[in-house]
NUKOLVO-64695 format. One line per field, with one value per atom (N, C-alpha, C): residue number from 0; residue in one letter; atom name; x, y, z. Coordinates in steps of 0.02 Angstrom, whole numbers. Layout:
REM NUKOLVO-64695
pos = (NUM,...)
code = (a,...)
site = (CA,...)
east = (X,...)
north = (Y,...)
up = (Z,...)
//
This chain:
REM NUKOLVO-64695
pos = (0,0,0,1,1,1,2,2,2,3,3,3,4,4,4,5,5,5,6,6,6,7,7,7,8,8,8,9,9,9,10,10,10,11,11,11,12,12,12,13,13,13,14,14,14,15,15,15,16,16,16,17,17,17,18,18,18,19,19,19,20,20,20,21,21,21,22,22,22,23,23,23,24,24,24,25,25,25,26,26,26,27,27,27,28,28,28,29,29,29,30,30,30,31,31,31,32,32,32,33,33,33,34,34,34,35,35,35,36,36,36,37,37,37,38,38,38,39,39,39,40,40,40,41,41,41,42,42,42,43,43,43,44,44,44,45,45,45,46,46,46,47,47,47,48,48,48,49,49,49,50,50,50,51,51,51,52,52,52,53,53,53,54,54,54,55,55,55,56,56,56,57,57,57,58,58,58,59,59,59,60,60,60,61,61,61,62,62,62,63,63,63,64,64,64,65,65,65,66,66,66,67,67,67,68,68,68,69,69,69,70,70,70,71,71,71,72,72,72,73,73,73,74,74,74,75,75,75,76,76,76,77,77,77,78,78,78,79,79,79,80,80,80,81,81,81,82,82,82,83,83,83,84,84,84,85,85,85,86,86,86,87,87,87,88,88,88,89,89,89,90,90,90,91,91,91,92,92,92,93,93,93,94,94,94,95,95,95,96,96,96,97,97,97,98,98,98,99,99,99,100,100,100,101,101,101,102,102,102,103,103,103,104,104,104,105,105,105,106,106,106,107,107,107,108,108,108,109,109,109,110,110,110,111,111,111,112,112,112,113,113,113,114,114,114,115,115,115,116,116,116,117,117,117,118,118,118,119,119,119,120,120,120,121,121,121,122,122,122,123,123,123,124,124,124,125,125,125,126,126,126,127,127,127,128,128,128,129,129,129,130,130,130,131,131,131,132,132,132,133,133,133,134,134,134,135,135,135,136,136,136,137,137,137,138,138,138,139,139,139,140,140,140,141,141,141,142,142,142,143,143,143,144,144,144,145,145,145,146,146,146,147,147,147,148,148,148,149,149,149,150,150,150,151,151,151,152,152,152,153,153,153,154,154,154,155,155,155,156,156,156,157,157,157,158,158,158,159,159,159,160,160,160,161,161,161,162,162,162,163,163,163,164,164,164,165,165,165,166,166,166,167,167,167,168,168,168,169,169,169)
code = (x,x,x,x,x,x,x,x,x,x,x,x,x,x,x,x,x,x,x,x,x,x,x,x,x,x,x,x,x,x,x,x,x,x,x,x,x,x,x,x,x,x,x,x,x,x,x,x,x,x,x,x,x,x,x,x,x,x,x,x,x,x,x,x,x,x,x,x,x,x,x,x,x,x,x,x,x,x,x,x,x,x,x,x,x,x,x,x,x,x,x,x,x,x,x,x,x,x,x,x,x,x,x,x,x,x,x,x,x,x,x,x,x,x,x,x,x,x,x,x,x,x,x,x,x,x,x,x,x,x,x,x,x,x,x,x,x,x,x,x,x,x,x,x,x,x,x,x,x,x,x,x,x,x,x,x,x,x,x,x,x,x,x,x,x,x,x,x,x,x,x,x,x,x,x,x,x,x,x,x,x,x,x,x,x,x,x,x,x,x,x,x,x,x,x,x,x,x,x,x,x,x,x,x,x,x,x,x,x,x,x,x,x,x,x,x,x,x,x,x,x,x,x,x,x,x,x,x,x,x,x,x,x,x,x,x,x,x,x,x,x,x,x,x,x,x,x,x,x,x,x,x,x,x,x,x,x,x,x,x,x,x,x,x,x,x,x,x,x,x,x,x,x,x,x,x,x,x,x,x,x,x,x,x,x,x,x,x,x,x,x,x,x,x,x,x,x,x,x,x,x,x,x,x,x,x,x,x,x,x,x,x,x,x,x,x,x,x,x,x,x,x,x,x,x,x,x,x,x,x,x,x,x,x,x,x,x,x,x,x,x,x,x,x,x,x,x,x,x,x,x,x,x,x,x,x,x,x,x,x,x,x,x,x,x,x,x,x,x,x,x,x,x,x,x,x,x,x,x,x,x,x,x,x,x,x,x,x,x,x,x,x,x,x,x,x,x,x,x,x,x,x,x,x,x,x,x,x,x,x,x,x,x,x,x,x,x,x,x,x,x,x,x,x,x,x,x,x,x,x,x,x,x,x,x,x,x,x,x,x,x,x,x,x,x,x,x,x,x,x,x,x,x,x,x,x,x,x,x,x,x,x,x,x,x,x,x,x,x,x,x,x,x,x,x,x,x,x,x,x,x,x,x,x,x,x,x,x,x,x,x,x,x,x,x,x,x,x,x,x,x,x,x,x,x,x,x,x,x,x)
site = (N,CA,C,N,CA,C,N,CA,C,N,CA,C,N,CA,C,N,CA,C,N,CA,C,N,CA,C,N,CA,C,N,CA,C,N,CA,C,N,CA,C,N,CA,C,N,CA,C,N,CA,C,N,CA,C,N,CA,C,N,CA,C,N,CA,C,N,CA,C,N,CA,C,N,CA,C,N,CA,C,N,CA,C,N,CA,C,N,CA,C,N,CA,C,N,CA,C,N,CA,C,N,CA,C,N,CA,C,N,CA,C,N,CA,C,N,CA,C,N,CA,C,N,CA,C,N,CA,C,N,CA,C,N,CA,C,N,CA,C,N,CA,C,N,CA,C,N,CA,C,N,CA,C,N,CA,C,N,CA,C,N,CA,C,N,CA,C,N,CA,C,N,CA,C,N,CA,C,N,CA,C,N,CA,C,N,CA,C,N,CA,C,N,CA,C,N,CA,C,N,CA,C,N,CA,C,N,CA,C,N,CA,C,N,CA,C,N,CA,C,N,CA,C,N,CA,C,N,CA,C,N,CA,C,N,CA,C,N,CA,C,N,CA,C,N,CA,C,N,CA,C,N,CA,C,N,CA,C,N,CA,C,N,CA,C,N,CA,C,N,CA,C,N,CA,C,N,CA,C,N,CA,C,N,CA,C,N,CA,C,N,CA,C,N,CA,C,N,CA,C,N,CA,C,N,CA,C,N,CA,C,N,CA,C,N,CA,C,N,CA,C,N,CA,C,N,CA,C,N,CA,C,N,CA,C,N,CA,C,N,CA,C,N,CA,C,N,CA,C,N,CA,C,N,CA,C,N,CA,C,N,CA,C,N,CA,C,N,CA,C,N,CA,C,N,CA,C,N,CA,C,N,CA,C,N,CA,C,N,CA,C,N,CA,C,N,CA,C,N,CA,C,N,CA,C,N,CA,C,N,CA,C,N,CA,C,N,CA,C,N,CA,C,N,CA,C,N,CA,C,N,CA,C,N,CA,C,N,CA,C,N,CA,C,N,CA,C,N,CA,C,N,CA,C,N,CA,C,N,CA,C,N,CA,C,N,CA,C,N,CA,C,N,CA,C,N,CA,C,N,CA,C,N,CA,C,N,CA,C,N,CA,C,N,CA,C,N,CA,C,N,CA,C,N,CA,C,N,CA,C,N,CA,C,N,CA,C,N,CA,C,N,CA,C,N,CA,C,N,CA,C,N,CA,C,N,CA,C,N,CA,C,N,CA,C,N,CA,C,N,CA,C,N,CA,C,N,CA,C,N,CA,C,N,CA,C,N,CA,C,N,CA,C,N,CA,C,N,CA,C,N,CA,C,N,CA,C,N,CA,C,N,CA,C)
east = (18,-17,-16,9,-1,-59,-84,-148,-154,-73,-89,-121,-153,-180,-129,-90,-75,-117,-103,-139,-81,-121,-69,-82,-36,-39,-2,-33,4,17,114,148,173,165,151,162,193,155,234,243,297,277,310,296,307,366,395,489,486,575,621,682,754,807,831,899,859,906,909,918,932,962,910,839,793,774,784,765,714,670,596,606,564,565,503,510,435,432,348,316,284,338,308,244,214,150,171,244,294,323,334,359,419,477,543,531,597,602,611,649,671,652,611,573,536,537,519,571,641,704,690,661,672,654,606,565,594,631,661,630,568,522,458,436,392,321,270,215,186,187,149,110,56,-29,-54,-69,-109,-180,-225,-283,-294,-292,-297,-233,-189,-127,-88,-40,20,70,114,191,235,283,342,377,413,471,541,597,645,675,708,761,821,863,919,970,929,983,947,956,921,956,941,963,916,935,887,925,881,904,869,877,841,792,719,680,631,690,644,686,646,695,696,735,739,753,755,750,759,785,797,788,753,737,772,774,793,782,804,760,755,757,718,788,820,866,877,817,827,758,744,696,644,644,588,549,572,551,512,558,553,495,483,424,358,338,307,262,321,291,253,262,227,164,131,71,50,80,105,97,56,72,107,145,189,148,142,115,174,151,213,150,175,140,141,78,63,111,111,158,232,271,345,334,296,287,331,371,384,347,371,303,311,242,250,255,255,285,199,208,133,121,44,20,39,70,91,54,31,-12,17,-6,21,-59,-65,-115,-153,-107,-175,-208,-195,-196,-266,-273,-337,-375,-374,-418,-463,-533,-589,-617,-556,-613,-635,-732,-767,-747,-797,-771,-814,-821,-885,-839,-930,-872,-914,-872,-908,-963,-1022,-1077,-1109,-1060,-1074,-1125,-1091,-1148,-1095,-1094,-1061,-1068,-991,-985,-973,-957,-932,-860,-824,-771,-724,-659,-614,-582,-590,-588,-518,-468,-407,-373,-331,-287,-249,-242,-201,-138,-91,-29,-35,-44,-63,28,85,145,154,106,79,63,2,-29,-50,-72,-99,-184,-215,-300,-346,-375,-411,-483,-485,-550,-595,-660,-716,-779,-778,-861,-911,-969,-1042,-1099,-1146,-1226,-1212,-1162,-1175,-1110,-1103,-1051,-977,-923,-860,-839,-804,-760,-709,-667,-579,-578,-538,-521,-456,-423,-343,-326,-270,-263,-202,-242,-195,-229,-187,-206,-260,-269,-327,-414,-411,-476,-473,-418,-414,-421,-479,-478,-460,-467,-446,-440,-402,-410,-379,-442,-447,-454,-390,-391,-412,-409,-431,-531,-554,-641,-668,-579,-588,-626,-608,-649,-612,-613,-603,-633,-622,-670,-632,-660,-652,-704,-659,-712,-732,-771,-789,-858,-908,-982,-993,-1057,-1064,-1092,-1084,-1114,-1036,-983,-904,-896)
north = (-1231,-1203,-1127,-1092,-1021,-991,-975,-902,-838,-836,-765,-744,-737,-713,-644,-670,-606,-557,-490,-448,-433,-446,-455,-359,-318,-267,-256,-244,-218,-158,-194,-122,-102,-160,-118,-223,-207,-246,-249,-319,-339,-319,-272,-247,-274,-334,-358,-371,-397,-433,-379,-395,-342,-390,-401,-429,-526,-563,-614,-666,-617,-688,-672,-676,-677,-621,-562,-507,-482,-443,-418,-347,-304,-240,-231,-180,-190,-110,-83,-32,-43,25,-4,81,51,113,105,146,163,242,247,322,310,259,279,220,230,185,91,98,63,50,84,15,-24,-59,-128,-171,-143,-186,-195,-167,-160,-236,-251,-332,-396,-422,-482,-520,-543,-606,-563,-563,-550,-594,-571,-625,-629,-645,-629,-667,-624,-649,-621,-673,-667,-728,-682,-723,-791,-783,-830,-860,-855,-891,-851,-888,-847,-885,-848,-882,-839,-872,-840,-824,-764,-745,-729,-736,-707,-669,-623,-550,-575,-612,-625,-548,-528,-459,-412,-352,-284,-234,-184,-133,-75,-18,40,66,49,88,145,198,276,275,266,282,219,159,81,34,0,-31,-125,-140,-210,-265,-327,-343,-431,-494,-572,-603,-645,-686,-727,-766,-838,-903,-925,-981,-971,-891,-881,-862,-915,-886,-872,-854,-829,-777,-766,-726,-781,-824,-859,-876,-895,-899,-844,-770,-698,-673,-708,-673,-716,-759,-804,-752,-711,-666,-620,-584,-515,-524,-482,-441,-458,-493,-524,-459,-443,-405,-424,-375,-401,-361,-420,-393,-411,-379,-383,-379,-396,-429,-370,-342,-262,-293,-335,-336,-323,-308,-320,-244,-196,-150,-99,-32,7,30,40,96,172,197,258,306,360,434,453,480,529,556,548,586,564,489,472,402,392,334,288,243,197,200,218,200,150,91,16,20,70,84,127,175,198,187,131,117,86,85,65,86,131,175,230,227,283,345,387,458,492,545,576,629,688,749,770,853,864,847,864,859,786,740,656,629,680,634,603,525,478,522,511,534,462,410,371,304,270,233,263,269,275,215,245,177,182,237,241,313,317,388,407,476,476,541,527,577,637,698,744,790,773,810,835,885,920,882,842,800,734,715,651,680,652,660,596,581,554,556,481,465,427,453,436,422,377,337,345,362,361,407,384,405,477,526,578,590,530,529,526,551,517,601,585,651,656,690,699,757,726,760,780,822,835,793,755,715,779,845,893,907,916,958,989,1043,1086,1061,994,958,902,867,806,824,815,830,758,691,649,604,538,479,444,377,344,262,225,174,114,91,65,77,130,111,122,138,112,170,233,309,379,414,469,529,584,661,687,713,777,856,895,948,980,933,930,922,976,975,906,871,834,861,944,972,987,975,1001,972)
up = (858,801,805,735,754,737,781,764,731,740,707,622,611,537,504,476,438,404,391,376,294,243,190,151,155,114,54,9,-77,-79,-106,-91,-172,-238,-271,-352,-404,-438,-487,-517,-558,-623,-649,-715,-777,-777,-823,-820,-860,-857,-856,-861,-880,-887,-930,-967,-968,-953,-967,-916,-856,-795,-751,-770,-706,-671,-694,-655,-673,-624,-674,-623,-676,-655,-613,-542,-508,-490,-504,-466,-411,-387,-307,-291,-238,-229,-147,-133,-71,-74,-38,-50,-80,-53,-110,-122,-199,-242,-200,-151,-121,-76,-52,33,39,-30,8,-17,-4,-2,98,113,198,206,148,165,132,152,115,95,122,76,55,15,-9,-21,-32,-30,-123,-178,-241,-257,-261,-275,-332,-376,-452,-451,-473,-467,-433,-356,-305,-294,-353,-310,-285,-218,-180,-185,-189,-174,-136,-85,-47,-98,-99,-142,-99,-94,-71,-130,-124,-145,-141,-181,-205,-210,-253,-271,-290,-291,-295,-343,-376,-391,-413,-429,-459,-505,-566,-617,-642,-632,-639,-596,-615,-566,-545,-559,-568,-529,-489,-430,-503,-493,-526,-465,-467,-407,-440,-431,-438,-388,-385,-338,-332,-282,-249,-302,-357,-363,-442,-464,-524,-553,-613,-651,-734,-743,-821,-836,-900,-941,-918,-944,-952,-881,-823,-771,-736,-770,-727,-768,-814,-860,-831,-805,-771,-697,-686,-631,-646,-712,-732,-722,-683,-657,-598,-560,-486,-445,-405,-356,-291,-260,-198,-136,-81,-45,15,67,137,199,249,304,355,350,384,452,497,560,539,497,502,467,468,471,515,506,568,581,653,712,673,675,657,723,696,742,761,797,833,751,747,693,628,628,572,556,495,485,413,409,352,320,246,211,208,219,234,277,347,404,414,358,341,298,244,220,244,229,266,313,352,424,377,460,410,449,413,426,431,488,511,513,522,525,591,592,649,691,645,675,677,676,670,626,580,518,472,450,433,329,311,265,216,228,209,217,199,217,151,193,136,106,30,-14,-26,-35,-38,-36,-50,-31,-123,-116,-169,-147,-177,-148,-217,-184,-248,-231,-218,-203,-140,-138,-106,-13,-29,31,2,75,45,28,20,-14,9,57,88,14,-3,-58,1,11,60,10,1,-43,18,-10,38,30,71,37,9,9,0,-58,-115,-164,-124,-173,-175,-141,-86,-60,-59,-84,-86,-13,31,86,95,86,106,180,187,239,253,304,337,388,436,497,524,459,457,439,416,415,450,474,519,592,620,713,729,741,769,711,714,677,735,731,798,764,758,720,776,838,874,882,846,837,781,717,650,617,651,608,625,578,567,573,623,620,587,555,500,521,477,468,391,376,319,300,272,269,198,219,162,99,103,33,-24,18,-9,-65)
//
């Protein structure tokens, strides 16, 4: 019997069809257009249901990855998927580099700052070009934190929190 519990993360959501033989167009919330071609099966979950998907065939057309499954060969089937989010199995994940983190990776740890006063849990991140932006909900409202150097002193995912240097009046 296996134990292991997957840890299921959403990497981004089936937008709708393209042509006629089963292909649907998908946004992904990845840095490129294309990595989560890295993941061959996919997991898609719409209001409680899941299904395995496999990646038949792939392509990018301008700035939109299109993508046919295993199984699925026309419009009518591929339209069946739209609003399907795809999720992938945080373990088949790569190792990151020193100082490098995966976003599912910080959602939910909280975040104290210096002087160990708890600011809140981050509810999610947003990429402003620039940096990433650490979003922290808690007793003291919603905090946008630049996820840089200069306000990050530790992030310690083994006790699931973050120091910052960030006053809760910012």
């Amino acid at each position: 019997m296996n134990t292991t519990q997957c840890q299921w993360v959403a990497m981004g959501y089936i937008k709708g069809v393209f042509g006629v033989k089963g292909w649907v167009k998908i946004h992904t919330d990845t840095e490129y257009t294309d990595s989560l071609l890295d993941f061959p099966q996919w997991q898609l979950s719409k209001d409680g249901q899941t299904q395995t998907v496999t990646v038949a065939e792939s392509k990018i057309n301008g700035e939109e990855l299109l993508v046919r499954f295993e199984g699925i060969a026309d419009r009518d089937a591929a339209a069946l998927l739209r609003g399907y989010t795809i999720e992938i199995d945080r373990a088949s994940f790569a190792e990151t580099e020193d100082d490098e983190y995966y976003w599912a990776d910080l959602v939910g740890l909280t975040v104290y700052n210096r002087e160990q006063l708890n600011l809140g849990t981050i509810s999610s991140l947003m990429d402003t070009g620039a940096h990433d932006v650490l979003v922290v909900d808690g007793t003291y409202g919603r905090k946008l934190i630049p996820f840089v150097a200069q306000y990050i002193i530790e992030v310690n995912l083994a006790q699931k929190n973050i120091c910052v240097d960030w006053g809760s009046d910012y």
